[in-house]
C-alpha positions as CSV (number, residue, x, y, z in Angstrom):
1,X,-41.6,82.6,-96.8
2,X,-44.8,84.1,-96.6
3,X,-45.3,87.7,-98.4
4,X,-47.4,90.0,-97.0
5,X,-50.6,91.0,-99.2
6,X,-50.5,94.2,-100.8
7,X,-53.1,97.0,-99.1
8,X,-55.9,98.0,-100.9
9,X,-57.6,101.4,-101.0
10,X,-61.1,102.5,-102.5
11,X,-60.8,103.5,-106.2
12,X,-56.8,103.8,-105.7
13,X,-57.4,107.1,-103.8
14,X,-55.4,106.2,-100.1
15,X,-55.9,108.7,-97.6
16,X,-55.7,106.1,-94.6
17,X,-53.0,108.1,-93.8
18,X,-54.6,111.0,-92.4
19,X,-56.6,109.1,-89.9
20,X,-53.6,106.9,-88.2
21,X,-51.9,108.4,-85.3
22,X,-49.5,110.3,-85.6
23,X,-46.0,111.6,-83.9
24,X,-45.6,115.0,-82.0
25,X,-42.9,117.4,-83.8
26,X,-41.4,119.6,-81.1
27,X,-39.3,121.5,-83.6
28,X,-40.1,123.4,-86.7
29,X,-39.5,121.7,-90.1
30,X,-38.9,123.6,-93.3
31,X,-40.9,122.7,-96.0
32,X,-40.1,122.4,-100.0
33,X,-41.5,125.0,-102.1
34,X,-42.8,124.5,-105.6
35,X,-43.8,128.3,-107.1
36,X,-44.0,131.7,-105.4
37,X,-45.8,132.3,-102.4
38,X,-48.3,135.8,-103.1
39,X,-46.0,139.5,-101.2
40,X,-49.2,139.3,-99.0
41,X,-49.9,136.3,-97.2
42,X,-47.0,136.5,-94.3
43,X,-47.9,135.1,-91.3
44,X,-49.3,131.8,-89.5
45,X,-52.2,129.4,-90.6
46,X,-53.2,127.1,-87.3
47,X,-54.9,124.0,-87.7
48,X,-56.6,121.6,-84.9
49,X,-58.2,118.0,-85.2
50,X,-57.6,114.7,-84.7
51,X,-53.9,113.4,-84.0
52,X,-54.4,110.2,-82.9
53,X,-57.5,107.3,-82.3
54,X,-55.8,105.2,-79.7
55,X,-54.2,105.5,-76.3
56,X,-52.2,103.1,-74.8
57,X,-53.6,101.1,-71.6
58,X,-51.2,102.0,-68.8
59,X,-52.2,98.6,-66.6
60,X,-53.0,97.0,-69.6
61,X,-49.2,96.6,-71.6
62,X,-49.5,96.1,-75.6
63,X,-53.3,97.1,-75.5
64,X,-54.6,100.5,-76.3
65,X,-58.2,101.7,-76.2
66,X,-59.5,103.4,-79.1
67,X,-61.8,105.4,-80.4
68,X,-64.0,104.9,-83.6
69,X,-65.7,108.1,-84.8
70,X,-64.0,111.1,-86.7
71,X,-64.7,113.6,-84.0
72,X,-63.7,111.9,-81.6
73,X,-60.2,111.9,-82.3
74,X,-57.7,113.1,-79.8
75,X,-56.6,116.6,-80.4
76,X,-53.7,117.5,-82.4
77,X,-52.4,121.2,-83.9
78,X,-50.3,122.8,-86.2
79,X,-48.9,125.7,-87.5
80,X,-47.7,126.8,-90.4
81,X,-45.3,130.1,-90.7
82,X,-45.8,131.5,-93.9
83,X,-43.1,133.9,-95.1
84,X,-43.6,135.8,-98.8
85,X,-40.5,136.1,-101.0
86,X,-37.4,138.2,-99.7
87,X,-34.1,138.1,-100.2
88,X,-32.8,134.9,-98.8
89,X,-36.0,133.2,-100.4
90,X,-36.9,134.6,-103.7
91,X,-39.8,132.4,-103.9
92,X,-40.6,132.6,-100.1
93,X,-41.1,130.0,-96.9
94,X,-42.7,127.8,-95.3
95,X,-42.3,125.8,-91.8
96,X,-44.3,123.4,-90.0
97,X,-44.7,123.7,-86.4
98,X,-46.1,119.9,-86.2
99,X,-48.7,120.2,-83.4
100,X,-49.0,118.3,-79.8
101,X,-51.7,115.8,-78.6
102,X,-53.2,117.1,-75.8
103,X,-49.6,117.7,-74.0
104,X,-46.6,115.4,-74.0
105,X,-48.5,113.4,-71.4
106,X,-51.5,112.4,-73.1
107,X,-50.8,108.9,-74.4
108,X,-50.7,108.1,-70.9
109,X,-53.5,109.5,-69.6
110,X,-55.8,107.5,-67.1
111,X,-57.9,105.5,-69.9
112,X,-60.6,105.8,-67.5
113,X,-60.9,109.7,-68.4
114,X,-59.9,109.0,-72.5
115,X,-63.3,106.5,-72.9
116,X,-65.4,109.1,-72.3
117,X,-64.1,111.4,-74.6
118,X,-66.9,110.9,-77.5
119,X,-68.1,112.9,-79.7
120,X,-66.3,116.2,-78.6
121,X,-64.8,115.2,-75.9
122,X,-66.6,114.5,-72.0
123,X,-68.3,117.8,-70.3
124,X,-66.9,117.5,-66.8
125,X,-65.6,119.8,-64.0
126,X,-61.9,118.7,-64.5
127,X,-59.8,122.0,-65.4
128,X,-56.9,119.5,-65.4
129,X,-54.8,120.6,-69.0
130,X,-53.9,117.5,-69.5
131,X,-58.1,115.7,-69.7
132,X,-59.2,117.7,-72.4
133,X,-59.9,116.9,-75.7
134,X,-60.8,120.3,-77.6
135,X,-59.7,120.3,-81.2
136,X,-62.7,121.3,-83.4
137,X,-62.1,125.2,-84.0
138,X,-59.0,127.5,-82.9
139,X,-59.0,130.9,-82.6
140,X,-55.9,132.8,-82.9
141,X,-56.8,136.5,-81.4
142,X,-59.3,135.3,-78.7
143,X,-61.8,136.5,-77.8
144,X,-62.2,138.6,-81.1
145,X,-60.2,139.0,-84.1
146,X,-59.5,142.4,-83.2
147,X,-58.7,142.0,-79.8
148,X,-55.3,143.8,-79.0
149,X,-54.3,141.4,-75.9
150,X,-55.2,138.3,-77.6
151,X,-55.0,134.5,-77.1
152,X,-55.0,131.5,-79.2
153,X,-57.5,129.7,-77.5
154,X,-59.5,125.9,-79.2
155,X,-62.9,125.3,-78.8
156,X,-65.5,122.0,-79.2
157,X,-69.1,121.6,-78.8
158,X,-69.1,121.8,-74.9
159,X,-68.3,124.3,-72.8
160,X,-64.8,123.9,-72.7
161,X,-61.9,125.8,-73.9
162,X,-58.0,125.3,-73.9
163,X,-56.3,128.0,-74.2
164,X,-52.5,127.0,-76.3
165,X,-49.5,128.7,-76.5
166,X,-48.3,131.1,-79.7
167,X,-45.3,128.8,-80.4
168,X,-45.3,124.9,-78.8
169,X,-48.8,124.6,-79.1
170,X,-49.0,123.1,-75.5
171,X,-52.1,123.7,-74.2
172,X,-51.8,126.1,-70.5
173,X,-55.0,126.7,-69.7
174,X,-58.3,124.7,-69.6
175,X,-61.5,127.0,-68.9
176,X,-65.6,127.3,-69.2
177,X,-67.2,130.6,-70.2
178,X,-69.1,129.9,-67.2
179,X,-65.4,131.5,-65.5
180,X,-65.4,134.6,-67.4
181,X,-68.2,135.6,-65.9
182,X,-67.9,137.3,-62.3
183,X,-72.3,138.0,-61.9
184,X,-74.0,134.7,-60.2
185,X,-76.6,135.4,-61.8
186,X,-75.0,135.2,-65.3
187,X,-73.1,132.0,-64.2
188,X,-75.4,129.9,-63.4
189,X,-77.1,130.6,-66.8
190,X,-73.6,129.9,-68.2
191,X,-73.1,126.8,-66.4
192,X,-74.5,123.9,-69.2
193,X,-72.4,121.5,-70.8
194,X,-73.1,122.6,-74.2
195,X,-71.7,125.2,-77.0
196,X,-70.7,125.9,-80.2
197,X,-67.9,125.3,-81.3
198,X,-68.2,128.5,-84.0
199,X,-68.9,131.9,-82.5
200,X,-70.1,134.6,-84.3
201,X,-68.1,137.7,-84.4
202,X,-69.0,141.3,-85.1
203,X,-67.2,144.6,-84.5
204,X,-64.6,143.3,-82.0
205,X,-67.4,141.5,-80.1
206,X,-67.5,137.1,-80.4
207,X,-71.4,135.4,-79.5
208,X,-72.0,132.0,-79.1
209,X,-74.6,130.2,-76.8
210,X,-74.6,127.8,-73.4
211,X,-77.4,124.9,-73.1
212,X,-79.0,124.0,-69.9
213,X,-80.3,120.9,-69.5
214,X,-82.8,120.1,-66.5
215,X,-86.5,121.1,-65.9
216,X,-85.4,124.7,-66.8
217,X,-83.8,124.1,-70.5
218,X,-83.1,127.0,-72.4
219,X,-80.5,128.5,-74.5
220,X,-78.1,131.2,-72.9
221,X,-77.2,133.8,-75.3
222,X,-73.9,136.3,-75.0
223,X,-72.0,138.2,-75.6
224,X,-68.2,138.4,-74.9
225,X,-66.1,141.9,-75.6
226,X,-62.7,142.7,-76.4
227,X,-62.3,144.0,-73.2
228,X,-63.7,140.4,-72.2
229,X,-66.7,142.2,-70.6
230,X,-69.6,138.8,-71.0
231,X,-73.2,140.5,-71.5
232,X,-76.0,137.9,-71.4
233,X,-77.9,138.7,-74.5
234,X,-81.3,136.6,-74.2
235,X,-82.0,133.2,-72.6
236,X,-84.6,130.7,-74.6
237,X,-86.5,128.2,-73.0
238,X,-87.3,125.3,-75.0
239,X,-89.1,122.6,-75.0
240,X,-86.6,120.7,-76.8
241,X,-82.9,120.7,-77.7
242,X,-80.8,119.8,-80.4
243,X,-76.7,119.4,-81.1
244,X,-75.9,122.9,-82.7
245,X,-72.6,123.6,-83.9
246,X,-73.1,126.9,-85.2
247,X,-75.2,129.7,-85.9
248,X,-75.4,133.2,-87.1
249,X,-75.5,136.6,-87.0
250,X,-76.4,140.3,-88.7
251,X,-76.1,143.1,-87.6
252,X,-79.7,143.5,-85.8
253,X,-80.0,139.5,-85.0
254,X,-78.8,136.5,-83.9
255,X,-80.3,134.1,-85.4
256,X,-80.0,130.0,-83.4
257,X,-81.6,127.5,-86.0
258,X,-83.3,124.9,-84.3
259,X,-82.8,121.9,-86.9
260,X,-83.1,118.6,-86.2
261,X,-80.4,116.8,-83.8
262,X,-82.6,116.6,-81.1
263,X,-81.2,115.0,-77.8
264,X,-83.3,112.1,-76.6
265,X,-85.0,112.9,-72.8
266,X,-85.0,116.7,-72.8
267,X,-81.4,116.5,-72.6
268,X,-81.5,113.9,-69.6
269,X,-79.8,111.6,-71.8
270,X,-76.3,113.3,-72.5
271,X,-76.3,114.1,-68.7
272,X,-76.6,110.1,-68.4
273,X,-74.2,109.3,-71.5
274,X,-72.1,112.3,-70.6
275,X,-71.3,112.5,-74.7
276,X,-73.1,114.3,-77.6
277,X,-73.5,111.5,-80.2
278,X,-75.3,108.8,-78.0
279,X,-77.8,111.2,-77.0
280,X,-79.1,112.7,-80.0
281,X,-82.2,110.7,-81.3
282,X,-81.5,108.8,-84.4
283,X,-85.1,108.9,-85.3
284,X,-85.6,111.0,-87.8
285,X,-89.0,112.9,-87.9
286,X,-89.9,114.4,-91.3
287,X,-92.8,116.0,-90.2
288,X,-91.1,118.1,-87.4
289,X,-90.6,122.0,-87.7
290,X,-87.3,123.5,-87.9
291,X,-87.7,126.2,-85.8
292,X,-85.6,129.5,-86.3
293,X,-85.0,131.8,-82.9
294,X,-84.8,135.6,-84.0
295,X,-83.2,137.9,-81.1
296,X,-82.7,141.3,-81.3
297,X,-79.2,142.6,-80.4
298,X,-80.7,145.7,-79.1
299,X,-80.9,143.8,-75.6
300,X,-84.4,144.2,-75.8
301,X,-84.7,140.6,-75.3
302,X,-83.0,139.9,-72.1
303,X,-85.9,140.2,-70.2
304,X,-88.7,140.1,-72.4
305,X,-88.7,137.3,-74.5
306,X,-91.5,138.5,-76.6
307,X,-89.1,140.4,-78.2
308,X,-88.0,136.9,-79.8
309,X,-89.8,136.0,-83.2
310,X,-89.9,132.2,-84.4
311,X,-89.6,131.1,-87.8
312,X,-90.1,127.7,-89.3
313,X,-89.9,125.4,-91.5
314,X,-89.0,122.1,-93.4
315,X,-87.2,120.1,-91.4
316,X,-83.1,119.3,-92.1
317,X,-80.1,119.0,-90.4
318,X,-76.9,121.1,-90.6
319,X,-73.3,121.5,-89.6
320,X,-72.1,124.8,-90.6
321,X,-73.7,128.3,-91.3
322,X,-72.3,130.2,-93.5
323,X,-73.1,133.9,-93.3
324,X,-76.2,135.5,-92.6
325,X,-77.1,139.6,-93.4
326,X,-80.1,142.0,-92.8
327,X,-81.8,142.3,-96.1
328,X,-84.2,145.4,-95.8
329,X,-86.5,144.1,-93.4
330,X,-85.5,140.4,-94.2
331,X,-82.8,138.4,-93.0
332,X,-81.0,136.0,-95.5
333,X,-78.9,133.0,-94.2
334,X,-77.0,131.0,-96.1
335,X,-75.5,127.3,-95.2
336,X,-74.6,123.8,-95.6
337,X,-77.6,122.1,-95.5
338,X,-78.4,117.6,-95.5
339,X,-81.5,116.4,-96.0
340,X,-81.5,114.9,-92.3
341,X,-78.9,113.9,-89.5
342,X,-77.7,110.6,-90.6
343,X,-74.6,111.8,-91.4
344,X,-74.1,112.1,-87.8
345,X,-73.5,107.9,-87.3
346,X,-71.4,107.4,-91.2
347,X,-68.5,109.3,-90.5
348,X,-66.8,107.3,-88.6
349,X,-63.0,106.2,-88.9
350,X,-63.5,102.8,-90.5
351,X,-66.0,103.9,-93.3
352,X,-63.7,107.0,-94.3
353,X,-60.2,105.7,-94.2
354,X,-59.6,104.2,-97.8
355,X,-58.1,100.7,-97.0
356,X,-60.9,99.9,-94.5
357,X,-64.1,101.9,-96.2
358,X,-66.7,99.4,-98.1
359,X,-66.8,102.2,-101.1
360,X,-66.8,105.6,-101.7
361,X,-68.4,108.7,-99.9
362,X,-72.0,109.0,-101.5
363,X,-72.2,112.8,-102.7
364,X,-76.1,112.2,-102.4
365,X,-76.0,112.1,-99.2
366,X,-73.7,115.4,-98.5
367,X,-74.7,119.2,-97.2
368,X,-75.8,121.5,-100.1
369,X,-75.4,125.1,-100.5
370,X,-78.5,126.8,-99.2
371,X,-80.0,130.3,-98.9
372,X,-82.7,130.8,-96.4
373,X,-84.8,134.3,-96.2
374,X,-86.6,135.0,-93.3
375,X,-89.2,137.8,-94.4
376,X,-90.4,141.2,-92.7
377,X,-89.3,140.1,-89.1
378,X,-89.9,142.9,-87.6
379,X,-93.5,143.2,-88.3
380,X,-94.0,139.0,-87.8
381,X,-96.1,139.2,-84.7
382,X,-96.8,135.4,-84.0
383,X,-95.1,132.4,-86.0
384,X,-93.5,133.4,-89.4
385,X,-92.2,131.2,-92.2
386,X,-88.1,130.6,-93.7
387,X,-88.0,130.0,-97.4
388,X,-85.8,128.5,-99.3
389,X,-84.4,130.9,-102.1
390,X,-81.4,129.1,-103.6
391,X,-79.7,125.8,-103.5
392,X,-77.5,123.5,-105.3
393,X,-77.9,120.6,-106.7
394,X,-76.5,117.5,-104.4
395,X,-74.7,115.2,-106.5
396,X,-72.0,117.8,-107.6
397,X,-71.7,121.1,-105.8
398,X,-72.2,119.2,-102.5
399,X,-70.2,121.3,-99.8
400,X,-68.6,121.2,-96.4
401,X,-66.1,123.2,-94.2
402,X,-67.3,125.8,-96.1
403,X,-65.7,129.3,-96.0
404,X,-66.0,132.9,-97.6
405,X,-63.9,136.5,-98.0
406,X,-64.5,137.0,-94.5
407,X,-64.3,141.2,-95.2
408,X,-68.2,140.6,-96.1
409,X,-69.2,138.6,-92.9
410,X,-72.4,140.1,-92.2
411,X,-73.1,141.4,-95.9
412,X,-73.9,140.2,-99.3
413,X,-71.5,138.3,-100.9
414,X,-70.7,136.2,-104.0
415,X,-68.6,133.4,-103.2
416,X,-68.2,130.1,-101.1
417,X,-65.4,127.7,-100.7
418,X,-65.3,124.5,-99.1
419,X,-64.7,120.6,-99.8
420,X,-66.6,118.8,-102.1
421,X,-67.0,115.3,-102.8
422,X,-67.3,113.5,-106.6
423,X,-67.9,110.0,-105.3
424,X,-64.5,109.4,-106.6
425,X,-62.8,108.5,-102.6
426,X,-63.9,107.3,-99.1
427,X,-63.8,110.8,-98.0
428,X,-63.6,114.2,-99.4
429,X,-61.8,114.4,-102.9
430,X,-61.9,118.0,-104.4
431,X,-62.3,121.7,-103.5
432,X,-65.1,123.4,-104.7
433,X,-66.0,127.5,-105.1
434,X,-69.6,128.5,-105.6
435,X,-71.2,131.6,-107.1
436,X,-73.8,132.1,-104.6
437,X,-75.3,134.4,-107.5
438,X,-75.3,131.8,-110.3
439,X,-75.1,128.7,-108.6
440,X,-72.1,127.7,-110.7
441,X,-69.1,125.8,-109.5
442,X,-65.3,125.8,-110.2
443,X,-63.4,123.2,-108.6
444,X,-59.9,122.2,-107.6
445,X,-58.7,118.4,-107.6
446,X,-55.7,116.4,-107.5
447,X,-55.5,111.8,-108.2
448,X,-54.8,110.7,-104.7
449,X,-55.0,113.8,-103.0
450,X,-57.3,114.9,-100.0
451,X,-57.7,118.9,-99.3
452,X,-58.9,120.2,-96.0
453,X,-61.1,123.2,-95.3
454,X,-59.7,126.3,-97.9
455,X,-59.1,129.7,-95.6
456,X,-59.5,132.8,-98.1
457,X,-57.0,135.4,-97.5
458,X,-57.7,138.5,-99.7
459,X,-54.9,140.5,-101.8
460,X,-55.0,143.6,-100.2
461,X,-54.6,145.5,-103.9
462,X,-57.6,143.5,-105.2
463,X,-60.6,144.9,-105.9
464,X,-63.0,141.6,-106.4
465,X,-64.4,139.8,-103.4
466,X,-62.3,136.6,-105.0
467,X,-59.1,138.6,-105.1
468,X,-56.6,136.4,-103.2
469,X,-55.6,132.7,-102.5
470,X,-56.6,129.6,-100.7
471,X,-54.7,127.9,-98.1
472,X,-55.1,124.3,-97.8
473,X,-53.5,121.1,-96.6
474,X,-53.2,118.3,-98.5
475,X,-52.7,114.7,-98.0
476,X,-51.0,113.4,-101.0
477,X,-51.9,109.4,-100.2
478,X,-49.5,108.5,-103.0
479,X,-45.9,110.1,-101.7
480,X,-47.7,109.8,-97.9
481,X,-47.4,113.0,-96.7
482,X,-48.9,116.0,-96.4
483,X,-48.6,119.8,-98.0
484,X,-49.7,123.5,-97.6
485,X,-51.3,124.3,-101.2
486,X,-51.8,128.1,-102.2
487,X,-54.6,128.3,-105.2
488,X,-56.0,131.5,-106.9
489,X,-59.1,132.1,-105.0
490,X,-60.4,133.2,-108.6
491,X,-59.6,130.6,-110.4
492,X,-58.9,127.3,-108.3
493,X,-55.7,127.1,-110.2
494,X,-52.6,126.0,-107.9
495,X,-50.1,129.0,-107.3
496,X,-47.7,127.2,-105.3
497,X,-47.1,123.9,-102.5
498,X,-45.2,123.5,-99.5
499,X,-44.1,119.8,-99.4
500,X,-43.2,117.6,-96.1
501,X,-40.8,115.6,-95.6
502,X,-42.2,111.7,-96.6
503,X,-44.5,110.1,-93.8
504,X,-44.9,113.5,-92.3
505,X,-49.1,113.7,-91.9
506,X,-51.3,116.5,-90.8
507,X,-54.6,114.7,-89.6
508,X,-57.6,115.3,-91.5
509,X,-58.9,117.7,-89.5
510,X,-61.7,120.3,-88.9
511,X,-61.3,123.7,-89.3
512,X,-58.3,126.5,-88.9
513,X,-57.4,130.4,-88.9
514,X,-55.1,132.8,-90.4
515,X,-53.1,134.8,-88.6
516,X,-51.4,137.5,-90.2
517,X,-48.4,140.1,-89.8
């Protein structure tokens, strides 16, 4: 009798786990807890990503199509209710609200809508719930954190939004920001098929951008209130465009990086492709100018785009900004920064899941800490030029999914968190905390154990910027299943776990929130 031949991961490390597809949980499981969870983190962590890579063919039986890139995963979320020690749980508790694909209908979706889900999902005019595929960042009190009648709405890269609900997950609504606009005038400028999936927020008050494509291209700029009042900030034409999927903010500027992602045709190539990834030039140009956009928030810019200063520089790629602050006259931006795009076109499935990756994920070739300054702005009359003022070295203190105390968004602060790799797995190994200051790195790591993005949440007695915890989940490839971990945000040390039941998987995902009591 033939025996079936053991699987083999990269370096021992399996994580193949967190990219398979996985089953929806319609009720709550509680979790086992190992240590005490901190009197002050009470309330719900919400994660979104990819649940699943493959949808059954309905008028094909026993085939499936399926999709091979990391982003293109088909949405999944979770929640995790976090309760701190009380009387019935002296060392507190945990439950998993194990998220839904899509809806309950998704496996058995028309496949001719799911092929054309790439790269954050297809832009198209189909509100239907059920056609979307937005899992990239969620946002628990939309439109801002401090909105009193709030939503927990998802966003991706395209302007699209699914609004979910508090406790199923289900998605209700599907919507554009295009629709929260009521002026004609300010929809049509909202009416590309691009966005960022990160706003900025400030004061109650979320930005982001919308990208036109056609002989007009430009970059909408707005602004969206608690109130949900939408303000058109500035609109940049460009000659051309590139896949940005964040950006940042102080409190005199917005500030849209132009780096190097540029999509092919002015854009007429992701109207033909209708996704993101096949229409971003793979050439790589290291000549070209990143070009940094500088509005005022004053509004001055609306209608007089002199108002706008232009930066440049080196040219790089990004994912994620960090933080960004005025500086005197100066603005300082901080993020993860790779040498150029080709990161886009590795991460996909195959070369990150352990038992089908040819080796491990090259730390060389991973974002790095950066601090940008842009100098005297307001007096820069034509051109001006970013400089590089810090940055860590690539082979260690590599970072992505990087996070901060958000209590100094918009100001100086010390520290950065994110995930790290040490060339030790296919994919992301290790947590890492910088010192922004110093440049000097404490990390977190576990054999066998992949961490997603670490959420700060700050102890409200603490007087440190790193006074609080982590909150993390963890696929433990060994045991195959996942856990929430709580570590000192100080020291990286663990303070406690929540464990799932065996075979129980969150998705290696993208990002999350923290929503607290």
């Amino acid at each position: 009798m033939a025996t079936e031949k053991p699987i083999s991961h990269v370096n021992n490390w399996p994580n193949a786990a967190g990219f398979g597809d996985l089953k929806d949980t319609t009720t709550p499981i509680s979790l086992v807890l190992t240590g005490k969870i901190p009197s002050y983190v009470n309330g719900s962590l919400f994660r979104t990503g990819p649940g699943s890579y493959t949808v059954p063919l309905t008028n094909k039986p026993g085939q499936s199509f399926k999709v091979y890139h990391w982003f293109d995963g088909f949405s999944q979320y979770h929640k995790f209710d976090v309760s701190p020690p009380s009387s019935d749980y002296p060392d507190g508790k945990i439950d998993d609200h194990n998220g839904s694909p899509v809806s309950s209908s998704f496996g058995y979706r028309d496949p001719c809508k799911t092929k054309f889900a790439k790269f954050f999902t297809k832009y198209d005019q189909n509100r239907d719930v059920t056609a979307g595929n937005v899992s990239v960042t969620i946002n628990p009190r939309f439109p801002s954190p401090m909105s009193g009648d709030s939503e927990l709405v998802a966003k991706t890269d395209a302007n699209d939004l699914v609004r979910l609900n508090y406790e199923t997950l289900e998605p209700e609504e599907r919507f554009t920001w295009t629709s929260l606009s009521t002026d004609d005038v300010e929809k049509a400028l909202l009416n590309g098929p691009i966005s960022a999936a990160h706003s900025c927020f400030d004061d109650g008050v979320e930005f982001n951008y919308v990208l036109n494509f056609g002989k007009n291209m430009a970059y909408t700029i707005f602004s969206l209130d608690r109130k949900r009042k939408l303000k058109i900030e500035a609109v940049i034409p460009v000659s051309r465009s590139a896949y940005i999927h964040s950006f940042f903010l102080t409190k005199k500027y917005i500030v849209i990086c132009l780096w190097q992602a540029n999509f092919k045709y002015n854009g007429l190539a992701f109207l033909w492709n209708r996704n993101e990834l096949d229409s971003v030039d793979r050439k790589w140009n290291p000549n070209a100018k990143t070009e940094w956009f500088v509005i005022p928030r004053d509004g001055s810019a609306r209608h007089d785009s002199s108002k706008i200063k232009v930066f440049k520089s080196d040219p790089f790629f990004s994912f994620h900004s960090i933080n960004a602050y005025d500086d005197g006259d100066d603005i300082v931006l901080d993020l993860a920064q790779f040498k150029d795009h080709g990161i886009l076109w590795e991460l996909t499935v195959d070369a990150m899941r352990s038992d089908t990756a040819t080796g491990v994920l090259d730390p060389n070739k991973l974002g790095r800490y950066t601090r940008w300054r842009l100098p005297s702005v307001s007096t820069t009359k034509q051109d001006g030029v970013a400089v590089v003022e810090a940055q860590t070295s690539q082979s260690m203190e590599n970072i992505e999914l990087p996070t901060f105390n958000t209590s100094k968004s918009l100001r100086k602060h010390k520290f950065v968190y994110g995930i790290n790799s040490d060339g030790r797995s296919s994919f992301f190994d290790r947590l890492v905390k910088i010192d922004v200051d110093t440049l000097e790195a404490k990390f977190w790591t576990e054999n066998g154990c992949t961490p997603s993005e670490p959420l700060f949440v700050a102890d409200p007695s603490g007087k440190d910027e790193d006074d609080g915890v982590l909150l993390t989940v963890v696929l433990d490839g060994f045991q195959n299943r996942s856990m929430l971990v709580i570590l000192d945000a100080r020291t990286m040390k663990e303070v406690c776990r929540a464990t799932m039941p065996k075979d129980k998987i969150v998705g290696l995902g993208f990002h999350g929130s923290v929503l607290l009591k």
